[in-house]
C-alpha positions, 0 to 999 in steps of 0.5 A: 500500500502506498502508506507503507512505501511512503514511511519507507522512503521517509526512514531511508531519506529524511529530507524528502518530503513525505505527502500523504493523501487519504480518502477523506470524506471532505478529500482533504490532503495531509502533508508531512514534511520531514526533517534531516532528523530522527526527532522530525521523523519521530514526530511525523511519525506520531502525526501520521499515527494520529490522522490514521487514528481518525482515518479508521474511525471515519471508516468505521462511522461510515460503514455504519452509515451504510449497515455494513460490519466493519470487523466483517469487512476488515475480514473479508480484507485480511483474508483477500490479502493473504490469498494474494500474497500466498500466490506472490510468495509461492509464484517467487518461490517457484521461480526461484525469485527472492522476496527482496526490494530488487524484485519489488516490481516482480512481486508488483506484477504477481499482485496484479496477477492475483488481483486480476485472477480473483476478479475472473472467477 
């Protein structure tokens, strides 16, 4: 998920400039600069805990809104991603790829693959 990327180029890079968007109901964008400091980096840390915090919870309003279970949902979620990253991991496996951040876009085209072969069936 692109979060996950995005603090991953922040811990490596303290300078680079870290802009994160989430779906808010009102599209509202959040950005967070970082620092040449493990201090700053900590802190955007902290703030982007915070506004994933009311992210989630906005989440949860929502699906309530719409009578839908969110631990049903979230569910649902967890076990779409373990089928898909159980069809990456055993697809590198086979072709005697390693799991690693030089074969990012190997395990990029699976997931798509995966993605691809559940909407078919």
């Amino acid at each position: 998920p692109k979060i996950e990327e995005e603090l991953r180029e922040a811990s490596e890079a303290y300078t680079e400039k870290v802009k994160l968007q989430a779906a808010l109901k009102d599209g509202e964008e959040k950005e967070v600069f970082v620092k040449d400091s493990p201090e700053a980096l900590n802190s955007a840390h902290r703030h982007l805990e915070e506004e994933i915090g009311d992210l989630l919870f906005s989440v949860v309003n929502l699906s309530r809104a719409y009578k839908v279970d969110p631990v049903l949902a979230l569910a649902k979620t967890n076990e779409k991603f373990y089928r898909r990253f159980t069809f990456v991991e055993r697809s590198m496996e086979e072709a005697g790829i390693p799991m690693d951040k030089e074969h990012l876009s190997n395990m990029d085209k699976l997931w798509e693959k995966a993605k691809t072969f559940e909407k078919n069936r």
